[in-house]
PDB file as gemmi writes it, atoms N, CA and C in Angstrom:
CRYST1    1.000    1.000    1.000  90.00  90.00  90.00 P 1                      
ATOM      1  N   UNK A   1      51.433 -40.954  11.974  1.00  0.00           N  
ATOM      2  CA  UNK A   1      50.210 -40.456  11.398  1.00  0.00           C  
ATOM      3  C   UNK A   1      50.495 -39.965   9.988  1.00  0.00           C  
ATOM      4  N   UNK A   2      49.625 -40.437   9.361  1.00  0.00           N  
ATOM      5  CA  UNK A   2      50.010 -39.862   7.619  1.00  0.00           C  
ATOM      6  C   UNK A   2      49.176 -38.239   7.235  1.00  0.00           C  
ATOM      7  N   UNK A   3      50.009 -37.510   6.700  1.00  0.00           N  
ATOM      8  CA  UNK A   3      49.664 -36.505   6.786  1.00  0.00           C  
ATOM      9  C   UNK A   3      48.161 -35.839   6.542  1.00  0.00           C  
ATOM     10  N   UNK A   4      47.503 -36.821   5.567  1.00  0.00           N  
ATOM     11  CA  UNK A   4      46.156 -36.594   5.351  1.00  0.00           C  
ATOM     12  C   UNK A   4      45.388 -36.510   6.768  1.00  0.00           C  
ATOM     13  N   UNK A   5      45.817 -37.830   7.411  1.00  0.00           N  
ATOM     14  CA  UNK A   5      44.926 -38.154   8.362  1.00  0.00           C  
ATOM     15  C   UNK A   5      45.068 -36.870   9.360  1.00  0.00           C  
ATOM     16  N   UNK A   6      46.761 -35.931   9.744  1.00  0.00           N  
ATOM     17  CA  UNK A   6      46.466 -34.799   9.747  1.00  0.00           C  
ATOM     18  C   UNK A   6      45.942 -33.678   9.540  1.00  0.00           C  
ATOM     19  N   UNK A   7      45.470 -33.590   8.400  1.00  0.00           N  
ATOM     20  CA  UNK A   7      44.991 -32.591   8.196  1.00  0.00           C  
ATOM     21  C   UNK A   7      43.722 -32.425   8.301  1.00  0.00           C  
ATOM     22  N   UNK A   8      43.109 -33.669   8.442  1.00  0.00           N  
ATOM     23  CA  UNK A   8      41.489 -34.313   8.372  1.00  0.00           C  
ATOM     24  C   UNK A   8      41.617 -34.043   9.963  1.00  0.00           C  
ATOM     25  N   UNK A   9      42.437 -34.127  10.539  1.00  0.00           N  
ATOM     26  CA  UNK A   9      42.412 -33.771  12.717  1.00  0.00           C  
ATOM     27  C   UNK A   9      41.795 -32.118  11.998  1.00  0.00           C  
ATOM     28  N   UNK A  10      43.027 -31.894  11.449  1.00  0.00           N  
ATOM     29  CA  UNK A  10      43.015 -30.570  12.106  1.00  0.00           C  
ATOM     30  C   UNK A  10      41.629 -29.686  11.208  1.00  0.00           C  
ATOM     31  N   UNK A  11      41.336 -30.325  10.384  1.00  0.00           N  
ATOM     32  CA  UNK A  11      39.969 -29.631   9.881  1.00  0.00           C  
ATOM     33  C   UNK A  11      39.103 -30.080  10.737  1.00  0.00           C  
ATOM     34  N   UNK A  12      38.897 -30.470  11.158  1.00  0.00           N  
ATOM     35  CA  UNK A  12      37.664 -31.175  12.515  1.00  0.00           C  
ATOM     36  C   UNK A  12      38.215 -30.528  13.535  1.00  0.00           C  
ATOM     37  N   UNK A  13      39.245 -30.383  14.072  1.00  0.00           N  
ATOM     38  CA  UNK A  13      39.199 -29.069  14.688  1.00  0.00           C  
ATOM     39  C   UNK A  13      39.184 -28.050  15.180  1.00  0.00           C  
ATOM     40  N   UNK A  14      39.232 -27.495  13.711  1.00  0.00           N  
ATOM     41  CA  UNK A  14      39.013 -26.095  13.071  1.00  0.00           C  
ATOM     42  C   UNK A  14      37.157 -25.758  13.385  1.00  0.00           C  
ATOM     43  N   UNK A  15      36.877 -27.067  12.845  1.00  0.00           N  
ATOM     44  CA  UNK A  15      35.524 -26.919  12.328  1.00  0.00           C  
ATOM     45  C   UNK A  15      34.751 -27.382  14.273  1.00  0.00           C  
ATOM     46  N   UNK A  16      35.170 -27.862  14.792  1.00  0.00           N  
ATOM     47  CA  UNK A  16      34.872 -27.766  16.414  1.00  0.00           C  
ATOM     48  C   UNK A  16      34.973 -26.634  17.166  1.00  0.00           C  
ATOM     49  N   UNK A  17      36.036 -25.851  16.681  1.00  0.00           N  
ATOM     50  CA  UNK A  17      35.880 -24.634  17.204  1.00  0.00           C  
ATOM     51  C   UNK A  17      35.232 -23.740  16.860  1.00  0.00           C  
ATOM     52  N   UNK A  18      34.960 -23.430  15.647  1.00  0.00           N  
ATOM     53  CA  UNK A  18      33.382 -23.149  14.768  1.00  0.00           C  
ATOM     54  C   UNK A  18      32.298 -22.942  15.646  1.00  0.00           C  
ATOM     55  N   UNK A  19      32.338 -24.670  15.727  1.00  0.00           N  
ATOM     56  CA  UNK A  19      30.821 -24.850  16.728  1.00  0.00           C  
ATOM     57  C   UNK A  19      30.597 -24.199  17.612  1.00  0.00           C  
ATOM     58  N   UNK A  20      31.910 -24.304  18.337  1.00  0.00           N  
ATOM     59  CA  UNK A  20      31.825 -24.113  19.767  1.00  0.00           C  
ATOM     60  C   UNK A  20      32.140 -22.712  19.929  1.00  0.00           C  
ATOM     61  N   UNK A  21      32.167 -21.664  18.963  1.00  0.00           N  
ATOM     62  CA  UNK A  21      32.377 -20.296  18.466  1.00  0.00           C  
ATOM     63  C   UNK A  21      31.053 -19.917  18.409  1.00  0.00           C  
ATOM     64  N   UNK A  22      30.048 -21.018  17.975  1.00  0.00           N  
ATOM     65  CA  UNK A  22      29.160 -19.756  17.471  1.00  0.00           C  
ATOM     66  C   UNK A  22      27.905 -20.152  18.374  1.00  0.00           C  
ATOM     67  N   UNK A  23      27.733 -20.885  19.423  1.00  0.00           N  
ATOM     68  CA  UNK A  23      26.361 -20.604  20.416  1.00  0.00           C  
ATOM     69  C   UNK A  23      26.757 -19.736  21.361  1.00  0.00           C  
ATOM     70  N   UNK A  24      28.258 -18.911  21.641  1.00  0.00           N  
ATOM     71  CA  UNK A  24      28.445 -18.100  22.150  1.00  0.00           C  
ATOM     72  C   UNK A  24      28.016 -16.546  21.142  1.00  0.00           C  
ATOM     73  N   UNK A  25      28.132 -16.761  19.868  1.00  0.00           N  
ATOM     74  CA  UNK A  25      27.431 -15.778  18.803  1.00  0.00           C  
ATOM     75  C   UNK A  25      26.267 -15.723  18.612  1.00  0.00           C  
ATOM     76  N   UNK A  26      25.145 -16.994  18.644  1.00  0.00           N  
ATOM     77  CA  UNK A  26      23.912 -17.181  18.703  1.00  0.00           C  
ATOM     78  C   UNK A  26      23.508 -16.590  19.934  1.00  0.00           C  
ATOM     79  N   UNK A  27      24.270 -16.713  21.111  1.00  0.00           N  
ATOM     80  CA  UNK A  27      23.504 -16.253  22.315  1.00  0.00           C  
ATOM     81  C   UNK A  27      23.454 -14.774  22.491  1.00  0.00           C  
ATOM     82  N   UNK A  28      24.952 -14.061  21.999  1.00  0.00           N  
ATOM     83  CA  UNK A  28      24.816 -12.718  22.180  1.00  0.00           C  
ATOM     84  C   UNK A  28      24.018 -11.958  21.252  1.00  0.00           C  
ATOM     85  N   UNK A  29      23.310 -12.406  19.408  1.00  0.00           N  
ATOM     86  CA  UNK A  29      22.659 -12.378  19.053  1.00  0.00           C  
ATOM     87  C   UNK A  29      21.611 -12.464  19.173  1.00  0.00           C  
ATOM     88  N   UNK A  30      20.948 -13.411  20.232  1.00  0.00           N  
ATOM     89  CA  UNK A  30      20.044 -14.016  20.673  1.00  0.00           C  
ATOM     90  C   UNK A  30      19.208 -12.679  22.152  1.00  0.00           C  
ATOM     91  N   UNK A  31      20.320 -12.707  23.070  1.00  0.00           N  
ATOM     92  CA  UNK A  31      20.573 -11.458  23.533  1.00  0.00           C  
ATOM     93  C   UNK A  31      19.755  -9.849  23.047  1.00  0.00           C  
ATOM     94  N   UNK A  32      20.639  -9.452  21.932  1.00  0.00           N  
ATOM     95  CA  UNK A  32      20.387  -7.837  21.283  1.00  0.00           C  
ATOM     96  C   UNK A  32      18.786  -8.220  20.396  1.00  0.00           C  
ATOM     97  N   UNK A  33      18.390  -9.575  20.377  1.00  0.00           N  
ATOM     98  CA  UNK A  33      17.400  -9.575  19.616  1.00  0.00           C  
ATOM     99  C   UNK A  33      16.288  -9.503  20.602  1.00  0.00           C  
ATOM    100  N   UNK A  34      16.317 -10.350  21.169  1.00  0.00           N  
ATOM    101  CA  UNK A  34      15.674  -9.964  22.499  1.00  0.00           C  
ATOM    102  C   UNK A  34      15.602  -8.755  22.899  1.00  0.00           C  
ATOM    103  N   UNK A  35      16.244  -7.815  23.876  1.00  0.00           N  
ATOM    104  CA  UNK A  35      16.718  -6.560  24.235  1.00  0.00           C  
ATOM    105  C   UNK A  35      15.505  -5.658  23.044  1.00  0.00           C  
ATOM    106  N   UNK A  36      15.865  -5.822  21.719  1.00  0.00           N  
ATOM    107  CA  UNK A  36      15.823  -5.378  20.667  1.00  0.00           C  
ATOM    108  C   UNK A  36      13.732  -5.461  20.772  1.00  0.00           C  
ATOM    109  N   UNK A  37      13.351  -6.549  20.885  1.00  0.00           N  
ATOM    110  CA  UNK A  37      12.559  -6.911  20.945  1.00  0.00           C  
ATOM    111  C   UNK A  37      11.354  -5.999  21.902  1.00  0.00           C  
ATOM    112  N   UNK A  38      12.194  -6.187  23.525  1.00  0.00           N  
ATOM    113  CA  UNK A  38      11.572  -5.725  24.356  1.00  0.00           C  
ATOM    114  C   UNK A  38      11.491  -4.127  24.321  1.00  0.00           C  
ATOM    115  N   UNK A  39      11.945  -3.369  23.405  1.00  0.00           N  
ATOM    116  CA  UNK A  39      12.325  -2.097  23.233  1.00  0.00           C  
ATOM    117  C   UNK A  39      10.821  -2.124  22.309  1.00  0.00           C  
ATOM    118  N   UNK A  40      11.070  -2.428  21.904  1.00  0.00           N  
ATOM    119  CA  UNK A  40       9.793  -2.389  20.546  1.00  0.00           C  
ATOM    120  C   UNK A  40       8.581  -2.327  21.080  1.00  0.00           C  
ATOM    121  N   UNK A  41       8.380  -3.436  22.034  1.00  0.00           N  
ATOM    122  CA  UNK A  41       6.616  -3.487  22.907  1.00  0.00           C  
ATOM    123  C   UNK A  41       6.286  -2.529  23.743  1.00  0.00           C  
ATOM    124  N   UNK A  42       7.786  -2.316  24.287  1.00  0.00           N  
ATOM    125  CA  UNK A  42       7.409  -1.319  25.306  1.00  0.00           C  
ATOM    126  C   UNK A  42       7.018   0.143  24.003  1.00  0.00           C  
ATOM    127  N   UNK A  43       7.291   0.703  23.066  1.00  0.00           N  
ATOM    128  CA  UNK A  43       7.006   1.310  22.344  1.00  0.00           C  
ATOM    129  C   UNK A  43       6.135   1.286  21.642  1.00  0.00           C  
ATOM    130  N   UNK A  44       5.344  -0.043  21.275  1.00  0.00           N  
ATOM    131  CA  UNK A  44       4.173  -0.061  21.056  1.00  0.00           C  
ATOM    132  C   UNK A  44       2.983  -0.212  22.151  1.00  0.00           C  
ATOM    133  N   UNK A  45       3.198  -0.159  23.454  1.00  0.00           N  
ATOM    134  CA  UNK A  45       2.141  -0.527  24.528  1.00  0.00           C  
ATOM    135  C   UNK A  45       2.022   1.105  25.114  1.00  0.00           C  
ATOM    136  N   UNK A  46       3.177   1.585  24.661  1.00  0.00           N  
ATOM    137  CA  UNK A  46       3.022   3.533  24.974  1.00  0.00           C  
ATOM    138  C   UNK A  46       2.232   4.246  23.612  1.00  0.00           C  
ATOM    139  N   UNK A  47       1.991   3.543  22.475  1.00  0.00           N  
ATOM    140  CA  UNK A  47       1.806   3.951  21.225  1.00  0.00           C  
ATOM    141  C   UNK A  47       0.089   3.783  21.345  1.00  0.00           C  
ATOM    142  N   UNK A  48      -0.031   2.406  22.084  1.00  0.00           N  
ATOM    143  CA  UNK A  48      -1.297   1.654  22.377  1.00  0.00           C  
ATOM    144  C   UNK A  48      -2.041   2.812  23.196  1.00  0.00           C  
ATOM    145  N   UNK A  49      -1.507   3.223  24.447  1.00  0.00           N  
ATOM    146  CA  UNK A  49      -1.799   4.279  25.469  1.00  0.00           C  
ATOM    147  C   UNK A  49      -2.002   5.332  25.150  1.00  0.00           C  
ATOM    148  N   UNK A  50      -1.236   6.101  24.161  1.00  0.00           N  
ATOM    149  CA  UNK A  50      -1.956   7.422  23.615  1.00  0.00           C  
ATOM    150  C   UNK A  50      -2.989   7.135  23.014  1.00  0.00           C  
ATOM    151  N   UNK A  51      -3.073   5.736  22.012  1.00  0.00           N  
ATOM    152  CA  UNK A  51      -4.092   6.002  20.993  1.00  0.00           C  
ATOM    153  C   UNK A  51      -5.611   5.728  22.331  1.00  0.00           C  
ATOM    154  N   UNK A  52      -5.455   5.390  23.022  1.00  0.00           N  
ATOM    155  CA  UNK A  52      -6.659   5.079  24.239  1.00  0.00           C  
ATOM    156  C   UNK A  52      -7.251   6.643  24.503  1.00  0.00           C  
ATOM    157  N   UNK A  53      -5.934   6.973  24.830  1.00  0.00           N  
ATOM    158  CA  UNK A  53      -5.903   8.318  25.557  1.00  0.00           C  
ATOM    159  C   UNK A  53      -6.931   9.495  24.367  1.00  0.00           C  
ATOM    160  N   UNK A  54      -6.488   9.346  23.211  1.00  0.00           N  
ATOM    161  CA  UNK A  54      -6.886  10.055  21.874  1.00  0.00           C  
ATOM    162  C   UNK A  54      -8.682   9.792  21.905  1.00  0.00           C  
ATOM    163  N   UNK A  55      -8.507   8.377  21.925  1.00  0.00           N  
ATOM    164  CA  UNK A  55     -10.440   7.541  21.513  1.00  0.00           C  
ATOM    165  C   UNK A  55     -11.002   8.257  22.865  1.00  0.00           C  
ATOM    166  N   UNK A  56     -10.769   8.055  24.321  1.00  0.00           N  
ATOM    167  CA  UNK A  56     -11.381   8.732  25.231  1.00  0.00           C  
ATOM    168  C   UNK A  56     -11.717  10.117  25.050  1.00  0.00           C  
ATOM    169  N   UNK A  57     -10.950  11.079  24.811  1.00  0.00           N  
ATOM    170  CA  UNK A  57     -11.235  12.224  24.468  1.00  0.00           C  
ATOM    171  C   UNK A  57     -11.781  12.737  23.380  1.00  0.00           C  
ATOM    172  N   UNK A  58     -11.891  11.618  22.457  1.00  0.00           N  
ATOM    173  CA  UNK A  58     -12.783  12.136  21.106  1.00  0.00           C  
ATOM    174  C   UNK A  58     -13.931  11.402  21.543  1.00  0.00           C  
ATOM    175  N   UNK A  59     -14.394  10.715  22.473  1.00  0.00           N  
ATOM    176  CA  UNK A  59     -15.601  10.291  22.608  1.00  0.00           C  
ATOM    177  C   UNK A  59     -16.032  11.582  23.788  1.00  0.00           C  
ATOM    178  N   UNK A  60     -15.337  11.838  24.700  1.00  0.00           N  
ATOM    179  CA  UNK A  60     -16.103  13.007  25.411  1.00  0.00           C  
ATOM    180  C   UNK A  60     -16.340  14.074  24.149  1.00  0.00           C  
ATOM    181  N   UNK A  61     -15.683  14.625  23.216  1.00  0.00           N  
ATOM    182  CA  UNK A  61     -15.940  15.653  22.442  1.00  0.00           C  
ATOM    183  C   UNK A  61     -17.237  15.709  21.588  1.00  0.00           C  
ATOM    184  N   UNK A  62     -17.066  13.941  21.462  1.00  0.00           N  
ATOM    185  CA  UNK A  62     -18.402  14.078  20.477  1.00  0.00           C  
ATOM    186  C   UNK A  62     -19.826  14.168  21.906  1.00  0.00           C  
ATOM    187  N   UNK A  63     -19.395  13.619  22.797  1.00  0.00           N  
ATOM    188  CA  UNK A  63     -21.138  13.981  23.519  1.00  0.00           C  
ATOM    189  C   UNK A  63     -20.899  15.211  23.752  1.00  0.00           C  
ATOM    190  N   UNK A  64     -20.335  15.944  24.116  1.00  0.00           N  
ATOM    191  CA  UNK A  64     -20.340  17.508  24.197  1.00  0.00           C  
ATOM    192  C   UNK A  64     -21.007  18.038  23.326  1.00  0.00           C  
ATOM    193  N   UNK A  65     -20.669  18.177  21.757  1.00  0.00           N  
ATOM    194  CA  UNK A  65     -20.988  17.750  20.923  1.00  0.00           C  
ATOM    195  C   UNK A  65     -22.418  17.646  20.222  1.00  0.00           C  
ATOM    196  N   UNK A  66     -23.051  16.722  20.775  1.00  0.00           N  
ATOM    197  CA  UNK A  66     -24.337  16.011  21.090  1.00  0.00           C  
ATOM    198  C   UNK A  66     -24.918  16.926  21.774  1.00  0.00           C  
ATOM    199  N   UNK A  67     -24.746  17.269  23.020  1.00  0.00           N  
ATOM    200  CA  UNK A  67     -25.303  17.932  23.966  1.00  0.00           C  
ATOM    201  C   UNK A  67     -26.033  19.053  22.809  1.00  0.00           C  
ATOM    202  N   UNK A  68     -24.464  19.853  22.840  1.00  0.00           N  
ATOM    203  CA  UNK A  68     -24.622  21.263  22.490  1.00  0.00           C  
ATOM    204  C   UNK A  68     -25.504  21.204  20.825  1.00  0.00           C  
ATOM    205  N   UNK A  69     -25.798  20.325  19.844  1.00  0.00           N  
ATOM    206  CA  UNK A  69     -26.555  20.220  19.034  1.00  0.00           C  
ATOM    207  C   UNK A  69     -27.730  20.480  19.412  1.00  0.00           C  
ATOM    208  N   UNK A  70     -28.106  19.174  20.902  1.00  0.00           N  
ATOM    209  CA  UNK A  70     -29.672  19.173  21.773  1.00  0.00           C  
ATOM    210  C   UNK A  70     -30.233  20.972  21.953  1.00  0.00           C  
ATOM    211  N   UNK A  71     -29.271  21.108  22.335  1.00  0.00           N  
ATOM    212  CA  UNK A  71     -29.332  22.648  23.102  1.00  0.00           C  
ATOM    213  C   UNK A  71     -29.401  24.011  21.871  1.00  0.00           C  
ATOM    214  N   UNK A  72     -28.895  23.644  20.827  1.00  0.00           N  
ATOM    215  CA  UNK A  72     -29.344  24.891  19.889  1.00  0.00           C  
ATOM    216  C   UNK A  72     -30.173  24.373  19.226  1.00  0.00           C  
ATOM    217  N   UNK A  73     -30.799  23.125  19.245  1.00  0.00           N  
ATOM    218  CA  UNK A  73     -31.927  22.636  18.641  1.00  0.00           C  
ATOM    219  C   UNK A  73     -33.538  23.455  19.649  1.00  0.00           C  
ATOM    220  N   UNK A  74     -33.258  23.471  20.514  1.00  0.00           N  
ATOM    221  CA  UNK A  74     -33.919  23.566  21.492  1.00  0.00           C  
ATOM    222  C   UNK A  74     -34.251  25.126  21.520  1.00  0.00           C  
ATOM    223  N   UNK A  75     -32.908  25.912  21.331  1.00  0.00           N  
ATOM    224  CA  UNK A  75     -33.054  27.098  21.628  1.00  0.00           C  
ATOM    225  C   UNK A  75     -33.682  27.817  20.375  1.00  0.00           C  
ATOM    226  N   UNK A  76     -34.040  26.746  19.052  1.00  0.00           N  
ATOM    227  CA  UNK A  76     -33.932  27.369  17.525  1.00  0.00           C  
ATOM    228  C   UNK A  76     -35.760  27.156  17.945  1.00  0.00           C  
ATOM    229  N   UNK A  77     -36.026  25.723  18.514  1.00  0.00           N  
ATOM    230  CA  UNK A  77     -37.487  25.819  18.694  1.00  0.00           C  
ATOM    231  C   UNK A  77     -37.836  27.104  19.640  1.00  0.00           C  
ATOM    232  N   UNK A  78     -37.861  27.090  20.227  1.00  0.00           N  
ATOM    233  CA  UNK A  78     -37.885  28.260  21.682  1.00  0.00           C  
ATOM    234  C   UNK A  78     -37.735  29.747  20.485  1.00  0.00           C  
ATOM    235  N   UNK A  79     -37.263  30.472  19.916  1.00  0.00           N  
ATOM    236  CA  UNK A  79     -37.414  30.567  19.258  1.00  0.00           C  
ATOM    237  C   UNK A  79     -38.842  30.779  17.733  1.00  0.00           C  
ATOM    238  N   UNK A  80     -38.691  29.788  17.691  1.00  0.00           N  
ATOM    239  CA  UNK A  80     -39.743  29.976  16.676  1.00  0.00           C  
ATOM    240  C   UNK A  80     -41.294  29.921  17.184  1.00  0.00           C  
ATOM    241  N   UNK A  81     -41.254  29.451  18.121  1.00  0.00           N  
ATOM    242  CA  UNK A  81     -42.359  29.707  18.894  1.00  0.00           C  
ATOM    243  C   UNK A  81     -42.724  31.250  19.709  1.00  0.00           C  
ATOM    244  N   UNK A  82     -41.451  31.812  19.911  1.00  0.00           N  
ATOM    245  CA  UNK A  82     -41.381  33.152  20.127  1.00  0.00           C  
ATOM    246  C   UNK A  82     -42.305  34.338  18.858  1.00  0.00           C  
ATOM    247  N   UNK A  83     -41.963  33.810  17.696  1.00  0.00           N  
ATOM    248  CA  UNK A  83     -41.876  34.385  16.489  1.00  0.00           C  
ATOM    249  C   UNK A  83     -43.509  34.030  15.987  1.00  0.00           C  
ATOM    250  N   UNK A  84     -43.662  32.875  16.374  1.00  0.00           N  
ATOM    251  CA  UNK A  84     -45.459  32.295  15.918  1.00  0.00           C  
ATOM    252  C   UNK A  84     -46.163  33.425  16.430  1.00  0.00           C  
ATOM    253  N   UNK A  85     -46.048  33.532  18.246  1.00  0.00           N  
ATOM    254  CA  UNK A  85     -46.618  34.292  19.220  1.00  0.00           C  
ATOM    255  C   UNK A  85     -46.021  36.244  18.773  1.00  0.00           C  
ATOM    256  N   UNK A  86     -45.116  36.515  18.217  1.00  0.00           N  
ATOM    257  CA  UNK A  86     -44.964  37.824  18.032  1.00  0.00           C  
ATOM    258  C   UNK A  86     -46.029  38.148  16.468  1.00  0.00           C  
ATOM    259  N   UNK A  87     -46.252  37.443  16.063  1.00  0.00           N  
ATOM    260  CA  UNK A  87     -47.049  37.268  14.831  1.00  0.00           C  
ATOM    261  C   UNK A  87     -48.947  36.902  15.044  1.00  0.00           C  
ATOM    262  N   UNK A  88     -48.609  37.171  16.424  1.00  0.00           N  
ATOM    263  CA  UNK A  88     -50.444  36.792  16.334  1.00  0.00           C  
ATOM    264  C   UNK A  88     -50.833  35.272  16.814  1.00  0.00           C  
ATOM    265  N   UNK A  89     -50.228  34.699  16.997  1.00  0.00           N  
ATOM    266  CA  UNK A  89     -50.298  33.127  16.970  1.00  0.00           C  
ATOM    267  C   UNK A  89     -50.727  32.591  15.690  1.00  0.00           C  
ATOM    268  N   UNK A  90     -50.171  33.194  14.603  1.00  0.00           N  
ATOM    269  CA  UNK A  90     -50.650  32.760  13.019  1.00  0.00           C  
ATOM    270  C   UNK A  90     -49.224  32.676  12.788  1.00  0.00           C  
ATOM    271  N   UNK A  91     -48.953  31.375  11.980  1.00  0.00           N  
ATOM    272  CA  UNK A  91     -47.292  31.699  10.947  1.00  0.00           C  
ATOM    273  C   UNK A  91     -47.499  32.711   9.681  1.00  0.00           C  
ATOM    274  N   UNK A  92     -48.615  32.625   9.388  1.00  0.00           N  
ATOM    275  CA  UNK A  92     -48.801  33.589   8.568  1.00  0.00           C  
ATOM    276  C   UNK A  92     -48.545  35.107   8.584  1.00  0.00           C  
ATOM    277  N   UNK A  93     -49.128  35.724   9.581  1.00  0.00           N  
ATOM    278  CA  UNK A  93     -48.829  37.087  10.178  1.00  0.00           C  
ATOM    279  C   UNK A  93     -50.499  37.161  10.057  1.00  0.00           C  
ATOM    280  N   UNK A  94     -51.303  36.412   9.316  1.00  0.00           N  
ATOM    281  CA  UNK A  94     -52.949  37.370   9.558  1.00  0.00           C  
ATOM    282  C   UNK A  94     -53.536  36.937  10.343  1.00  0.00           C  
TER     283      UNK A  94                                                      
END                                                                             
């Protein structure tokens, strides 16, 4: 064998073991990216869940809210009708 043709083996393989080096690197990469991945959703599907949790309770707050507007609206009429009738049934007072 002439030495070129050696060295041309042995760079091929060099370069075979390369290959065959790195879908064992792709996979464990492949692996932590994954892993990596599933860490993330699960952190955004708990991120998802509070913000649910947040909108539910600001929607009960606002009809509460609502209510209690109805209700001093109510109590402001009630009220002024008190005040017509302490006045004579005139807004005026005469």
């Amino acid at each position: 064998m002439p030495p070129s043709s050696n060295g041309s083996t042995l760079a091929t393989l060099r370069t075979l073991e390369c290959a065959n080096a790195d879908p064992s690197s792709q996979f464990a990469d492949s692996t932590f990216l994954c892993s990596s991945l599933k860490e993330e959703l699960k952190a955004e599907r708990e991120k998802r869940r509070k913000d649910d949790v947040c909108a539910r309770l600001a929607e009960h707050e606002v009809g509460f809210l609502k209510v209690l507007v109805v209700s001093y609206q109510a109590e402001e009429s009630g009220m002024d009708e008190l005040k017509v009738d302490e006045l004579g049934g005139r807004p005026d007072g005469g």
